[in-house]
C-alpha positions as CSV (number, residue, x, y, z in Angstrom):
1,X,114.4,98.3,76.0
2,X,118.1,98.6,76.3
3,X,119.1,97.3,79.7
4,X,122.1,97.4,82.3
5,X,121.4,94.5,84.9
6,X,125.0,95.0,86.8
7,X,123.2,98.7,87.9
8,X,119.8,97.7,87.7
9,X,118.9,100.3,84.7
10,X,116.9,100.6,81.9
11,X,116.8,103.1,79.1
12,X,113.2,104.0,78.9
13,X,110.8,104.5,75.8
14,X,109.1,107.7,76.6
15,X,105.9,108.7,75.7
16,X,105.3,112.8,75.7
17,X,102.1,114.9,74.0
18,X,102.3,115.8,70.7
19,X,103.4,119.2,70.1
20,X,100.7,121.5,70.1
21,X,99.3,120.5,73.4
22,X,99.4,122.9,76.2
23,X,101.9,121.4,78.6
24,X,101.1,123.3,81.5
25,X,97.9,122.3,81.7
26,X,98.9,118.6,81.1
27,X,101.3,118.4,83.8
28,X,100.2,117.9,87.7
29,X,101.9,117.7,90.6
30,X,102.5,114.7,92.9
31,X,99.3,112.6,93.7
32,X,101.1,112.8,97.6
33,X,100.4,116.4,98.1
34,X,98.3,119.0,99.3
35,X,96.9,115.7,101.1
36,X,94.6,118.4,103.3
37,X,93.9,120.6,100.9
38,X,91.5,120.1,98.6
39,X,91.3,123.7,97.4
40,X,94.7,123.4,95.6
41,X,93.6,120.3,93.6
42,X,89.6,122.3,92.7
43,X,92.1,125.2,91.5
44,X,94.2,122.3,89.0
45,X,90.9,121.1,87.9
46,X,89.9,124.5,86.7
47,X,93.3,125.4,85.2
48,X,92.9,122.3,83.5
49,X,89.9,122.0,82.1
50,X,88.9,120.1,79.2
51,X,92.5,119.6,78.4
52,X,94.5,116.4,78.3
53,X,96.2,116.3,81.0
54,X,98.0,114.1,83.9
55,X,95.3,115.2,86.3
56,X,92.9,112.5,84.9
57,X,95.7,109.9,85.0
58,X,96.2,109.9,88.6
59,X,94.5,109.8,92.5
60,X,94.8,112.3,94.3
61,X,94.8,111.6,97.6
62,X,93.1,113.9,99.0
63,X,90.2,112.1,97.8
64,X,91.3,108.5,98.8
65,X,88.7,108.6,101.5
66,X,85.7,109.6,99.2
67,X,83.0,107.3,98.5
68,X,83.8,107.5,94.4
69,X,87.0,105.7,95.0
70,X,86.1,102.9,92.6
71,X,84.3,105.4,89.8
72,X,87.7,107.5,90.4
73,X,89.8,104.7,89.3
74,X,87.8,103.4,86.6
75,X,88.1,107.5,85.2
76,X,91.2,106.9,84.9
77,X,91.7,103.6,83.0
78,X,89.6,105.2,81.1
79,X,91.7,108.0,80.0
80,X,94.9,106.4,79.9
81,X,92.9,104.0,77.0
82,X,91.7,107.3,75.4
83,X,94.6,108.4,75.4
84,X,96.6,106.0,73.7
85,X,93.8,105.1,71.1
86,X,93.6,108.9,70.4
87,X,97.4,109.1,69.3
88,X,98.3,111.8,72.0
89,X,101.9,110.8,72.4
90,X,104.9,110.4,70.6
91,X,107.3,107.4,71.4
92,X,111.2,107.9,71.7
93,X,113.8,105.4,73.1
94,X,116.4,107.7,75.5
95,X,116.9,108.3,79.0
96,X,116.4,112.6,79.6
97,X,118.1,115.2,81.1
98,X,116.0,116.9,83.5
99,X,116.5,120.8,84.6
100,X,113.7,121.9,87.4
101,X,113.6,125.4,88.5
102,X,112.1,126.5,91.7
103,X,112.9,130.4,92.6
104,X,116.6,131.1,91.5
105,X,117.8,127.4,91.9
106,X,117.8,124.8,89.5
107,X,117.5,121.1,90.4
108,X,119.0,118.8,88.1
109,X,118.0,114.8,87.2
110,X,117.8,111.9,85.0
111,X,115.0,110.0,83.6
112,X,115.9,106.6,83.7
113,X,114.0,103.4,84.6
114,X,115.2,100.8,87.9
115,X,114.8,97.3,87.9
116,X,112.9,96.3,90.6
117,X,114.2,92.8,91.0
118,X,117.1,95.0,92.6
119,X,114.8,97.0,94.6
120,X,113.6,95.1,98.2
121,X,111.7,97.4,100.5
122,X,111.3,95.5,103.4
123,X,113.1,96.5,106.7
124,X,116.8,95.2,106.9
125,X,117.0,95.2,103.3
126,X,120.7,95.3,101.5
127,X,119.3,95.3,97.8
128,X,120.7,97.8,95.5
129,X,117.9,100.0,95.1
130,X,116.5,101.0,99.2
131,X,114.1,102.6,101.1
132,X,115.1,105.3,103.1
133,X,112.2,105.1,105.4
134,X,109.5,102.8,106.5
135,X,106.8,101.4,104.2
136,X,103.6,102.3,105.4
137,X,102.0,98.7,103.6
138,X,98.3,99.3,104.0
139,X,99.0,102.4,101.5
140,X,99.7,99.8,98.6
141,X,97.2,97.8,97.8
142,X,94.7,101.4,96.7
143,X,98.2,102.2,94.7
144,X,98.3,98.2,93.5
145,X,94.5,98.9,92.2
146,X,95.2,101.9,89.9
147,X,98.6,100.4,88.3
148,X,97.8,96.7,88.7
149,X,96.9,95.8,84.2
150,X,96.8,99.7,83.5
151,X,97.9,100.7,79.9
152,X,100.8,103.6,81.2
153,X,102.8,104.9,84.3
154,X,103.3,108.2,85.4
155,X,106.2,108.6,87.6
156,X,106.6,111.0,90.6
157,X,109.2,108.6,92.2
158,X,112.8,110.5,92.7
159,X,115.7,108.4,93.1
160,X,118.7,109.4,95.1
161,X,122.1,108.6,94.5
162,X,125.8,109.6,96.8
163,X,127.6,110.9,94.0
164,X,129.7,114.1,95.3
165,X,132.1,114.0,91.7
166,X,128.8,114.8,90.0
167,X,130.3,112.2,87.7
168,X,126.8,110.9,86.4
169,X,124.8,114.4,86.3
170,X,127.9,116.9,85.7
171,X,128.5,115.8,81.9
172,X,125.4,116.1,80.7
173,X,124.6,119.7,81.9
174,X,128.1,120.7,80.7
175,X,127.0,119.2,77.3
176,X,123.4,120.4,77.5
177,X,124.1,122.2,73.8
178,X,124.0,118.4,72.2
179,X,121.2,117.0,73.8
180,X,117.6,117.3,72.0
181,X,115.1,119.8,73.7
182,X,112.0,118.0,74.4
183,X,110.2,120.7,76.4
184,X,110.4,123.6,78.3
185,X,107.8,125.4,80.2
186,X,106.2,126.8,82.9
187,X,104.7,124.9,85.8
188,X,101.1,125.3,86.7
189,X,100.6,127.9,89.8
190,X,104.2,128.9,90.7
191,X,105.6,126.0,90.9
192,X,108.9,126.9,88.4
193,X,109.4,125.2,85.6
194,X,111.0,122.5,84.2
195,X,112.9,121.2,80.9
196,X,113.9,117.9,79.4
197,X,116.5,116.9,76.9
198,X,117.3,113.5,75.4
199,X,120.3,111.8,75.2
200,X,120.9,111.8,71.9
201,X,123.9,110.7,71.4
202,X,125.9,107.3,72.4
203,X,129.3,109.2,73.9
204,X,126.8,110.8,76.7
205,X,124.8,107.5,77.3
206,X,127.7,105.8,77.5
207,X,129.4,107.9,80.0
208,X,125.7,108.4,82.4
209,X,126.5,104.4,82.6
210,X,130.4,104.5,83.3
211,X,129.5,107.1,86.3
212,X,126.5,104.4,87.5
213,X,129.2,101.6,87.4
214,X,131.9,103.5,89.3
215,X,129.7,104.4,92.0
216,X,128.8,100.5,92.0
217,X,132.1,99.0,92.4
218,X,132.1,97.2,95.5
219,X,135.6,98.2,96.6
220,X,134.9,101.6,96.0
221,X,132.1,101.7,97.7
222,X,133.7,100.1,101.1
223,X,136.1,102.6,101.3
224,X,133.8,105.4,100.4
225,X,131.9,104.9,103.7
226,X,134.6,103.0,106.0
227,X,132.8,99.7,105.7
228,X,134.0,95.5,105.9
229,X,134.4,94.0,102.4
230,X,131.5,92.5,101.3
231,X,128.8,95.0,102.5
232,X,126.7,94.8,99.9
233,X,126.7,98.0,97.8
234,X,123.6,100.6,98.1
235,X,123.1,102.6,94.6
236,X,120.3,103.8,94.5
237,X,118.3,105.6,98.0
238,X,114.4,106.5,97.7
239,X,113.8,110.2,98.2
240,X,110.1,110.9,96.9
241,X,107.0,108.2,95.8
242,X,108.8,105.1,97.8
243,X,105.3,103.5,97.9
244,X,105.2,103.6,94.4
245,X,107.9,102.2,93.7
246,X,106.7,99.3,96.3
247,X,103.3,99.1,94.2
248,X,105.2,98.6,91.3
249,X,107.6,96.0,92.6
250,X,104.5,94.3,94.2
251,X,102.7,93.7,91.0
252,X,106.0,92.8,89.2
253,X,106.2,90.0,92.3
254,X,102.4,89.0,91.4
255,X,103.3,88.7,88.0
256,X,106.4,86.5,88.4
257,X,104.0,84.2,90.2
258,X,101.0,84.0,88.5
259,X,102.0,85.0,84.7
260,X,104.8,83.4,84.0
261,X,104.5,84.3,80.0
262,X,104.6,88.1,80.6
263,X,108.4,87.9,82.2
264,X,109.4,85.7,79.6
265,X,111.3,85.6,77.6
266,X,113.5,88.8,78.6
267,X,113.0,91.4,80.8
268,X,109.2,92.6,80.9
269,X,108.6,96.0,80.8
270,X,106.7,95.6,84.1
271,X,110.1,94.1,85.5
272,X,111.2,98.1,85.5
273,X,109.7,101.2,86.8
274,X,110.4,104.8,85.4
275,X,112.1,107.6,87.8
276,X,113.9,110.6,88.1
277,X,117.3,110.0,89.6
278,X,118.8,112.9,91.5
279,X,122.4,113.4,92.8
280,X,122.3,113.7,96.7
281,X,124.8,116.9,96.4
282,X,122.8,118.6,94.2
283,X,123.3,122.1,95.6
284,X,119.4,122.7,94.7
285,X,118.3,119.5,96.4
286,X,117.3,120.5,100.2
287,X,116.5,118.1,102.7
288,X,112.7,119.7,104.3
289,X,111.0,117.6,107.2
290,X,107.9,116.3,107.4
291,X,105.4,117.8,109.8
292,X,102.2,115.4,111.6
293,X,99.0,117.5,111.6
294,X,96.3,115.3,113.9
295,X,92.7,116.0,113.2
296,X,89.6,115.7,115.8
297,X,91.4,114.3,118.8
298,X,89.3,112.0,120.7
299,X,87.5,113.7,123.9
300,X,89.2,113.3,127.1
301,X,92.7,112.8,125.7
302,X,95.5,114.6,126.1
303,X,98.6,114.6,124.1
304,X,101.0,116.2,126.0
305,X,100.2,114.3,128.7
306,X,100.0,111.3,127.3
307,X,103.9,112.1,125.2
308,X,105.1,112.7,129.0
309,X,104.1,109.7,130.0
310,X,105.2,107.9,127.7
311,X,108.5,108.9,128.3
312,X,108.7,109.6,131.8
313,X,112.4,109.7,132.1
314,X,112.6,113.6,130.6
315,X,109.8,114.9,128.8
316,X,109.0,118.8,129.3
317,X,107.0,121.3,127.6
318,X,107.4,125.4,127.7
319,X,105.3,127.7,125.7
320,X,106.5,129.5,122.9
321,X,105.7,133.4,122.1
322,X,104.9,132.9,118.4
323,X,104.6,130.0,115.9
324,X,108.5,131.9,114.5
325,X,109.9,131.5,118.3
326,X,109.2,127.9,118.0
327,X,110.6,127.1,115.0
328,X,113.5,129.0,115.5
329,X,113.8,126.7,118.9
330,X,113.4,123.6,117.3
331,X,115.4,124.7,114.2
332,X,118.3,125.5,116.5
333,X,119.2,122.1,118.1
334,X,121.9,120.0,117.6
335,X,121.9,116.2,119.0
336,X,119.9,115.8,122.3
337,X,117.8,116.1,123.9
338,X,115.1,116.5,121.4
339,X,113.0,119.2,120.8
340,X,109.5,119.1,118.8
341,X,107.1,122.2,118.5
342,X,103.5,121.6,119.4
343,X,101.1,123.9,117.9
344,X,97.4,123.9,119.3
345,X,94.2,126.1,120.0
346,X,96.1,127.3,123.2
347,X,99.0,127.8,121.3
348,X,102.3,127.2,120.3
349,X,104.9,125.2,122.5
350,X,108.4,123.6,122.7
351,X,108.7,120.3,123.6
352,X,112.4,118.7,124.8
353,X,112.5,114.7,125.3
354,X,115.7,113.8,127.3
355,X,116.0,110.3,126.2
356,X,114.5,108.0,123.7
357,X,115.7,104.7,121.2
358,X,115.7,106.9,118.4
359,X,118.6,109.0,116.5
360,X,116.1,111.1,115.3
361,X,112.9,113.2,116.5
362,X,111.1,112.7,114.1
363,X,111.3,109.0,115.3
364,X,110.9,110.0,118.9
365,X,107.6,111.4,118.2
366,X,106.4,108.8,115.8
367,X,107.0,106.0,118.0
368,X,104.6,107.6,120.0
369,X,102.0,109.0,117.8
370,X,101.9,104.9,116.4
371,X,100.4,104.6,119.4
372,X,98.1,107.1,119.8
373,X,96.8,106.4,116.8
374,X,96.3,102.2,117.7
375,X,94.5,103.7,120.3
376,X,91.9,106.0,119.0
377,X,93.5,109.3,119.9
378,X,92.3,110.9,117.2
379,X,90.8,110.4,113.6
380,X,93.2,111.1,111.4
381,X,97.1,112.1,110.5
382,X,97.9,113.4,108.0
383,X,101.8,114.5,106.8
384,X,102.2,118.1,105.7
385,X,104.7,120.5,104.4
386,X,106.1,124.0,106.0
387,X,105.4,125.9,108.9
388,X,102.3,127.6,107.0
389,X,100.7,124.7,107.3
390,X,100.9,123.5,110.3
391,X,100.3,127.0,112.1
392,X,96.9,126.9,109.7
393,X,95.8,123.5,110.6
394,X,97.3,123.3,114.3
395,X,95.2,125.7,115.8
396,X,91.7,124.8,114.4
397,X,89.7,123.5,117.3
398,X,90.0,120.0,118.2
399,X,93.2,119.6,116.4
400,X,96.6,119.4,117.1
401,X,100.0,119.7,114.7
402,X,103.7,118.9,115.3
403,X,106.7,120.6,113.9
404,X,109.6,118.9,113.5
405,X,113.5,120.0,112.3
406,X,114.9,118.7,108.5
407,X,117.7,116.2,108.9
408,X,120.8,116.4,106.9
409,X,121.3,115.0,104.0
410,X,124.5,114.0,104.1
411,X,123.5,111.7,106.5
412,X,121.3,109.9,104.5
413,X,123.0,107.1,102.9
414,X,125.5,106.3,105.4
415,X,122.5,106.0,108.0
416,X,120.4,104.0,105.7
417,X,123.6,101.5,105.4
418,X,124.3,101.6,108.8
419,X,120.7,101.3,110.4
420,X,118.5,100.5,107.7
421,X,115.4,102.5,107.0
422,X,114.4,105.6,108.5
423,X,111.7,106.4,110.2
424,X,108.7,106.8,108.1
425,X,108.0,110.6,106.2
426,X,111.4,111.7,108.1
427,X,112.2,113.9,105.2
428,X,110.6,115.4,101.9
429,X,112.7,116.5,99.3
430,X,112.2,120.5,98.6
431,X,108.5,121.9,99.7
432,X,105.2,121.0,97.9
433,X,105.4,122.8,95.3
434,X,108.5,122.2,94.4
435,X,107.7,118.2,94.0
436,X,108.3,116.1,90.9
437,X,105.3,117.1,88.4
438,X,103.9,114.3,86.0
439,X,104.5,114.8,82.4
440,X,106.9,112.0,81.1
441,X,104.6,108.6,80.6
442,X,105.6,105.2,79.5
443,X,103.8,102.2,78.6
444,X,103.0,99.5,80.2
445,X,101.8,96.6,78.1
């Protein structure tokens, strides 16, 4: 593998089906979605059928809580040996070109691979390669269990980068005529579709890594965002799959310190991790938050009264007509105070908090909701996406689900430079089903 250490990037061997194989079928979306509903992943399953296909690759997590976690996993190694030993993929060296289109826009990225000895996701970090948002740790080691010694990787990581030029991205889709078509289809239910191309040729390679290095120059980078010499330089921002990314750098750590023969000599292929890099100004890119659904709250507890409490210097609540009339109240603000919508059995309200240590609501309420949750409040949380959802799951009884506004995205790097990581699930990129879908693979030992 060709490497770039002053940018921390790889160019990737890919592995793809053969042609022949039904490509729909074989590509699944994000392991991270759908967390609460399990009817989406019974309706992949039988779309998929006896089919090779990503969906027996990866964990789903709605099913991380099942019983057959450790027959689940074993399913998998399983597959990914079959796989390989049944000569389903072709092999080709190149980073690709990736056009994804969801209704009338098309969202464009790069297939590439980031070395994650540039990658630090611990709070405070200045490493090339960030999180944007807080790891949640205990939602490694399950991750650590499925990569840790497995034969391939599937990436649903997407990698950000502050490029308003279009200097890396632009070229190739003006040039898309010379690249090599590897695929083109549709996405399994209506989920838009997606095609690759390889860069073929050395002019276009050579140019992706020109654009990676002027975005890295240090005195460049000062000035782009007003800063003191020396600050050092932030390339590449996670959007989507942060923790795993953080699985894979933790194994890569592991592996450093107990098998020294596997990093040497040169650079391992564990030592890199395949994603999809995305320009932040990509004019299909949008910035969607991240809604809390809580499920079974704990009898005798309140959360409203409890969130007033706990910030009893301004915390008020009003109902709302409609779940629409909330989200157009919460939609509509602009700095403080801030305003959350609270959807329930009895309803749908607005809540406004005056003052609190966070920039952000969605880090007003989870400062809170860390709490509740320490203390038994209710059984479980879970992170969804759209108002649909939340005005499904909010009202069943003995629930409870917050709405919260999207942040913009032009924010994002200079935040993440300025304050470190956001709050945790602050943003998603797009909606659900407009996540990255598996399909590209890559070998792993």
């Amino acid at each position: 593998m060709k490497t770039h250490e002053s940018i921390g990037l790889g160019i990737p061997d890919i592995l793809l089906p053969k042609p022949g194989h039904d490509l729909t079928k074989w590509s699944v979306i994000a392991c991270d979605q759908f967390t609460s509903e399990r009817e989406y992943w019974r309706r992949a399953a039988e779309i998929v059928g006896d089919a090779p296909s990503t969906l027996n690759l990866i964990f789903p997590e709605v099913y991380l809580n099942d019983p057959d976690k450790e027959e689940r996993i074993a399913r998998i190694r399983e597959h990914m040996t079959r796989y390989l030993e049944q000569g389903l993929f072709v092999e080709a060296e190149g980073m690709i070109y990736v056009e994804r289109q969801t209704g009338r826009r098309v969202r464009k990225g790069l297939l590439a691979c980031l070395d994650l000895d540039r990658y630090d996701f611990r709070k405070g970090s200045t490493s090339l390669i960030r999180s944007t948002e807080g790891t949640i740790l205990e939602r490694i080691p399950p991750r650590v269990k499925i990569r840790d010694g497995a034969a391939i990787e599937l990436p649903h990581i997407m990698v950000l980068i502050d490029d308003p030029e279009n200097a890396v991205l632009g070229p190739l889709t003006a040039n898309k005529s010379r690249l090599k078509k590897l695929y083109d289809f549709e996405l399994m239910m209506d989920s838009g579709r997606v095609a690759g191309y390889r860069l073929a040729t050395q002019d276009l390679e050579n140019g992706v890594i020109k654009g990676f290095t002027d975005l890295a120059d240090p005195q460049a980078f000062v000035r782009k965002y007003g800063l003191g010499p020396g600050t050092p330089v932030l390339l590449y921002a996670m959007g989507d799959g942060n923790h795993s990314l953080a699985t894979a750098k933790t194994i890569w750590e592991k592996t450093k310190e107990n098998a020294p023969d596997r990093v040497k000599p040169g650079p391992a292929r564990l030592r890199y991790a395949l994603v999809e890099i995305v320009n932040l100004h990509d004019r299909a890119l949008n910035f969607e938050p991240i809604h809390r659904v809580l499920f079974e709250l704990a009898s005798g507890r309140n959360l409203i009264e409890e969130l007033k409490a706990f910030y009893p210097a301004g915390c008020r609540a009003a109902d709302a007509a409609s779940l629409e009339a909330m989200r157009k109240a919460v939609d509509s603000q602009r700095g403080r105070p801030h305003r959350l919508g609270f959807v329930s059995s009895a309803g749908c309200q607005v809540i406004e908090i005056k003052e609190s240590d966070s920039n952000l609501p969605v880090g007003t309420i989870q400062n809170f909701l860390d709490v509740f949750m320490n203390t038994n409040g209710a059984r479980k949380i879970d992170y969804v996406h759209g108002v649909e959802v939340v005005g499904t799951y909010g009202p069943k009884p003995g629930n409870a689900a917050i709405y919260l506004p999207a942040m913009n995205k032009t924010d994002l790097f200079q935040t993440v430079i300025l304050d470190g990581a956001l709050p945790r699930k602050t943003f998603s990129l797009g909606e659900a089903r407009e996540k990255r879908f598996y399909l590209e693979a890559r070998k792993l030992s």
